[in-house]
Backbone as CSV, one residue per row, in Angstrom:
resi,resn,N_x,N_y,N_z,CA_x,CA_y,CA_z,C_x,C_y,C_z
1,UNK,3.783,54.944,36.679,2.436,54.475,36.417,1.483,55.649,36.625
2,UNK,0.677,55.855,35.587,-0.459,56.705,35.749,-1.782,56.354,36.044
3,UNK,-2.630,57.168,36.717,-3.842,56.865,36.848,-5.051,56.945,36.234
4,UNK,-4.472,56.915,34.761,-5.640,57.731,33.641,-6.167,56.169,33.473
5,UNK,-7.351,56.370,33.200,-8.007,55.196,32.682,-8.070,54.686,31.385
6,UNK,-8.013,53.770,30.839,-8.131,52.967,29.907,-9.000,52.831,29.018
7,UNK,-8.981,53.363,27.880,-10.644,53.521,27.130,-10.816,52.019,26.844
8,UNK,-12.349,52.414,26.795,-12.917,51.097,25.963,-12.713,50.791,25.155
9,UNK,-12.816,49.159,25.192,-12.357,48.699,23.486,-14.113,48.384,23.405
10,UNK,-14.200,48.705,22.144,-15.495,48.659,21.163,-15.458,46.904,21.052
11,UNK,-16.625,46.554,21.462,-17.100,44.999,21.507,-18.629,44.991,20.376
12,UNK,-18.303,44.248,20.031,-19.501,43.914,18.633,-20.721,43.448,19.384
13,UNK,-21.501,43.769,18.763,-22.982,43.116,19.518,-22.933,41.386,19.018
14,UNK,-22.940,40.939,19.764,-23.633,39.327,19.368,-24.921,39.250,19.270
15,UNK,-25.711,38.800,18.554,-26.757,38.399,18.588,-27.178,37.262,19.031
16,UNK,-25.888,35.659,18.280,-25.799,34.734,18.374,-25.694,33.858,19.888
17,UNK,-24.505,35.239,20.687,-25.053,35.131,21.827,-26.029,35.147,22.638
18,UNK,-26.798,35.779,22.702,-28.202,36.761,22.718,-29.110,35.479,22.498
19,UNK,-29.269,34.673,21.756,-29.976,33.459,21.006,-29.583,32.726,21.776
20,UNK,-28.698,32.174,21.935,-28.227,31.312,23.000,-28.475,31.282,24.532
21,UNK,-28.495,32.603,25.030,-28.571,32.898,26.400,-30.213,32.724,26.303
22,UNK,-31.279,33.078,25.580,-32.105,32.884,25.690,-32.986,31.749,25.826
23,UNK,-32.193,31.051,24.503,-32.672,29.435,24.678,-32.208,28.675,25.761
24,UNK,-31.104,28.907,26.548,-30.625,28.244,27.636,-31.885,28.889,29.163
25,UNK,-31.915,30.167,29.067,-32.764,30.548,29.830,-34.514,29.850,29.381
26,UNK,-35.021,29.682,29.000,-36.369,29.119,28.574,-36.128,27.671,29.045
27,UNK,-34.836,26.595,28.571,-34.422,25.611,28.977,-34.685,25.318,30.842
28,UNK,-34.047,26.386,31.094,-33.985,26.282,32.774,-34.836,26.683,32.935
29,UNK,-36.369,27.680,33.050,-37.340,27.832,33.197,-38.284,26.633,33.167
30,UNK,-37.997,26.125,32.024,-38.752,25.003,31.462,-38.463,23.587,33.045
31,UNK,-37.139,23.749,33.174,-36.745,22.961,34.155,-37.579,23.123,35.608
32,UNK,-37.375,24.134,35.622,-37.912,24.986,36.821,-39.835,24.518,37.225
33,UNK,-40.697,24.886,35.693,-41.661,24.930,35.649,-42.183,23.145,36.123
34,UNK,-41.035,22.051,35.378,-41.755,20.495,35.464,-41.319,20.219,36.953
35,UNK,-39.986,21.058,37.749,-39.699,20.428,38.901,-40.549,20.886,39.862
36,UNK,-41.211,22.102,39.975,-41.687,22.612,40.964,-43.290,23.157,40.469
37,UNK,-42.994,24.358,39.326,-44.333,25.121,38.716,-45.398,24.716,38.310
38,UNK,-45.648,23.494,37.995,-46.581,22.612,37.754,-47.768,22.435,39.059
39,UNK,-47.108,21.879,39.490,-47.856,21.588,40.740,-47.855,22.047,41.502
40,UNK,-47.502,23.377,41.186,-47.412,24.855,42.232,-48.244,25.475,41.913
41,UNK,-48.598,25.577,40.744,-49.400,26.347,40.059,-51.126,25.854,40.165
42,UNK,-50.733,24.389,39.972,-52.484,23.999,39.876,-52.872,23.984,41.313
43,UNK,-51.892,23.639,42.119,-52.472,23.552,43.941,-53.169,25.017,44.072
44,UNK,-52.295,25.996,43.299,-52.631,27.601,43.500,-54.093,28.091,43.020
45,UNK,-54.471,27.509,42.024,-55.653,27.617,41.452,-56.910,26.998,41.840
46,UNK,-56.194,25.844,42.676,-57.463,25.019,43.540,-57.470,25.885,44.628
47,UNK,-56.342,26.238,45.446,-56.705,26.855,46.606,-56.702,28.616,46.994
48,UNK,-57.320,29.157,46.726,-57.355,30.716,46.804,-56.001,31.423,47.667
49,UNK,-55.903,30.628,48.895,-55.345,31.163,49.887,-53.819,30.622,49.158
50,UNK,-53.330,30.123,48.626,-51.864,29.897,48.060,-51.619,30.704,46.630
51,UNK,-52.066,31.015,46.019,-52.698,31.764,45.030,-52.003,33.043,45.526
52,UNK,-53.055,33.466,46.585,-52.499,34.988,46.873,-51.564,35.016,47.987
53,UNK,-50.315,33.775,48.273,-49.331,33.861,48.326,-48.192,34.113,47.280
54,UNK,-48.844,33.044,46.630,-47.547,33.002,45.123,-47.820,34.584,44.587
55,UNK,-48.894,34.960,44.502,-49.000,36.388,43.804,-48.719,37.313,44.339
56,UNK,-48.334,36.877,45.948,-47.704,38.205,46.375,-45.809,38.102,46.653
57,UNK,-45.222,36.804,45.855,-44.324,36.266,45.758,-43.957,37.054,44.212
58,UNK,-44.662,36.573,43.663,-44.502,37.498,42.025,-44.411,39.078,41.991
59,UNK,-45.303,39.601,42.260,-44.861,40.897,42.994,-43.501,41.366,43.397
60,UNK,-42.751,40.566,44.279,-41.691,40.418,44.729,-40.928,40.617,43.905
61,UNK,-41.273,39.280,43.253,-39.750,39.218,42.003,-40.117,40.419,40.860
62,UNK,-41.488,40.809,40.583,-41.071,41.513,39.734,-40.415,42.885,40.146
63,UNK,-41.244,43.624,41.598,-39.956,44.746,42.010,-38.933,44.185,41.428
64,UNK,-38.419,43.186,42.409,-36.899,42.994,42.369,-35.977,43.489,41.183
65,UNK,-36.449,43.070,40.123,-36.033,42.793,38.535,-36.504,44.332,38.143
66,UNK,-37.013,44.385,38.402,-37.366,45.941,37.735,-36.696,47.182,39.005
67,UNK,-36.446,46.720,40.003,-35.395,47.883,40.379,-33.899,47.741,40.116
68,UNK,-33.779,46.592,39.629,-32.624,45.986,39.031,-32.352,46.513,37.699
69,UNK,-33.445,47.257,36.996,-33.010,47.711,35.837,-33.468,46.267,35.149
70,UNK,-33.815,45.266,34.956,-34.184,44.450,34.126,-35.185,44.127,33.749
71,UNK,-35.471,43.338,32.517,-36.958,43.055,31.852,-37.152,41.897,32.551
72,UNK,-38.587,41.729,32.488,-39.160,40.426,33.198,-39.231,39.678,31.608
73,UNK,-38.087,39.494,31.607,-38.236,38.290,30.460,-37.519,36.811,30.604
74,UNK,-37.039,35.950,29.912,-36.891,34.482,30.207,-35.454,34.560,30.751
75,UNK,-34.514,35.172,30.416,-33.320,35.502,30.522,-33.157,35.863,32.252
76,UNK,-34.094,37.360,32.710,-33.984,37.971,34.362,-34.719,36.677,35.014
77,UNK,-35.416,36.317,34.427,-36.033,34.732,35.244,-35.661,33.812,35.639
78,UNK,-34.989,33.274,34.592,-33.863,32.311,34.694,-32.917,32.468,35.626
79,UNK,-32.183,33.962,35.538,-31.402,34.288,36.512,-31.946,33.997,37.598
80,UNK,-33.142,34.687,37.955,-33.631,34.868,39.472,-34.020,33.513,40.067
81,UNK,-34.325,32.569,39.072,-34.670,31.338,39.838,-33.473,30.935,40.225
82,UNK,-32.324,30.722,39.193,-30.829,30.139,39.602,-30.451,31.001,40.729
83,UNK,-30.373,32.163,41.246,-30.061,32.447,42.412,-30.834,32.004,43.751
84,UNK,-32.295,31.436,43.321,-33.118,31.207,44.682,-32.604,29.851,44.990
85,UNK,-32.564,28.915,43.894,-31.878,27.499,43.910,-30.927,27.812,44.396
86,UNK,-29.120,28.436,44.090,-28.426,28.534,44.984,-28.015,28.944,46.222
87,UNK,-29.270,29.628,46.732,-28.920,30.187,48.390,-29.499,29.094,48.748
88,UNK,-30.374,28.581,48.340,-31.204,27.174,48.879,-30.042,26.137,48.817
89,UNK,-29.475,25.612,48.097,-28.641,24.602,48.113,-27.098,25.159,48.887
90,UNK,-26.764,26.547,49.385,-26.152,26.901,50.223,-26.034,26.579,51.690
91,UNK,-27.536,26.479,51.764,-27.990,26.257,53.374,-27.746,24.837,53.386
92,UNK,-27.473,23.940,52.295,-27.551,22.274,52.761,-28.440,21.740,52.772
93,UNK,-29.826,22.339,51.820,-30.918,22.048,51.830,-31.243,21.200,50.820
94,UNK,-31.674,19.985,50.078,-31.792,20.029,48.872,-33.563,20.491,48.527
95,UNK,-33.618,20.642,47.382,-34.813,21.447,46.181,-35.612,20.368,47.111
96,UNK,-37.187,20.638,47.103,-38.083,19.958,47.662,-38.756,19.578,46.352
97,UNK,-39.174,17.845,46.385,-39.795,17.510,45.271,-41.249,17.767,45.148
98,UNK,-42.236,18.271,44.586,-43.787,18.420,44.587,-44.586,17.536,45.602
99,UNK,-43.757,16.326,45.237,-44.729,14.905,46.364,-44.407,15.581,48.033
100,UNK,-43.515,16.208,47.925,-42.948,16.542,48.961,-43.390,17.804,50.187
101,UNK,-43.993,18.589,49.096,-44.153,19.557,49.689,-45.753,19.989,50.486
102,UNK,-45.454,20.348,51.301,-47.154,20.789,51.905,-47.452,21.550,51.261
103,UNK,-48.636,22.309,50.952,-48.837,23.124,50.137,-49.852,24.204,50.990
104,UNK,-50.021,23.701,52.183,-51.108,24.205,52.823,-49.697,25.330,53.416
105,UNK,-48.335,25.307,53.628,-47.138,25.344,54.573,-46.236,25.373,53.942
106,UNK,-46.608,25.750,52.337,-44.903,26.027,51.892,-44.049,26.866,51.840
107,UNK,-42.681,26.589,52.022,-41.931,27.374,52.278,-41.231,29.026,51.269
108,UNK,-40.332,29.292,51.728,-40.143,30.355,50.882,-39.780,30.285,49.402
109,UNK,-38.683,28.941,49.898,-37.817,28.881,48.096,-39.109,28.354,47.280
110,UNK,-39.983,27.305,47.702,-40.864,26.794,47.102,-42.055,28.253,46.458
111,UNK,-42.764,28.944,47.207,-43.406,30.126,46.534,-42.747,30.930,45.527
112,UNK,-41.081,30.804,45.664,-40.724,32.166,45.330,-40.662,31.244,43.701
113,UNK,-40.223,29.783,43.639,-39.738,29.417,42.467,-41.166,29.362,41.346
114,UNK,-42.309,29.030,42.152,-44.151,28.793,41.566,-44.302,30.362,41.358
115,UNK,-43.465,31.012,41.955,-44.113,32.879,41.194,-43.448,32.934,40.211
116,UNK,-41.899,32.651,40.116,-41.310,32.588,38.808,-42.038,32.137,37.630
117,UNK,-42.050,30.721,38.472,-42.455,30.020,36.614,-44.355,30.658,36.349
118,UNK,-44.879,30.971,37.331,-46.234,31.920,37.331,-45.767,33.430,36.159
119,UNK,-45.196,34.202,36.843,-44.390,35.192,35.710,-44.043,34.418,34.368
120,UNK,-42.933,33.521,34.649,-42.442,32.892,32.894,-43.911,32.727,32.634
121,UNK,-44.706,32.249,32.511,-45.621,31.908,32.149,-46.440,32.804,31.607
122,UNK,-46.621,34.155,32.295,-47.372,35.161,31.903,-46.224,36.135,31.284
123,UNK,-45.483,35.757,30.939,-44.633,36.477,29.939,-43.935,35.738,28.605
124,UNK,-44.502,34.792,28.637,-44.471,33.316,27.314,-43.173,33.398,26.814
125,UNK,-42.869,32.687,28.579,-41.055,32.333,28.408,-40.851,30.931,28.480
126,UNK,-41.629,30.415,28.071,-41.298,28.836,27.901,-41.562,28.401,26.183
């Protein structure tokens, strides 16, 4: 056995894929935006002081994604929310519903998911 490596095999671009991953990503955004972003968003606009939480939550994610090498588009969004949902549902937590949440006192997953769909939003990923 040798240790030479294995060239690449030449893979075709999909596009079709590409179309797909996108519309599924806008889908879950979209999800994202009626379960939580909604009423994350307008509490944010009534109240200054949550506002420039979520915006310093967005911030966040966009480093994140952009030292990641990725576009802040519907696709890195999508991703990034599905990973905040699953460390959250790791801990045994379930998603907090809007009726649910303080807003004066919300928590992390809750800001981080209202900066997302704040970003989707300002990047017209829905």
């Amino acid at each position: 056995m040798n240790n030479e490596l294995t060239p690449a095999v030449p893979v075709a671009f999909d596009a079709g894929y590409l179309a797909t991953a996108e519309l599924d990503a806008r889908f879950h955004l979209d999800q994202v935006m009626a379960m939580i972003g909604v009423d994350g968003l307008v509490e944010a606009l009534a109240q200054p002081f949550l506002l420039a939480r979520v915006d310093q939550h967005a911030a966040a994610v966009r480093e994140s994604l952009i030292a990641a090498g990725k576009a802040i588009d519907p696709i890195s969004l999508a991703s990034y929310a599905r990973s905040v949902i699953a460390a959250h549902e790791r801990h045994g937590r379930p998603l907090p519903t809007p009726e649910s949440v303080d807003w004066s006192d919300a928590d992390w997953t809750v800001l981080r998911l209202v900066a997302v769909c704040h970003l989707a939003d300002a990047a017209d990923a829905f």
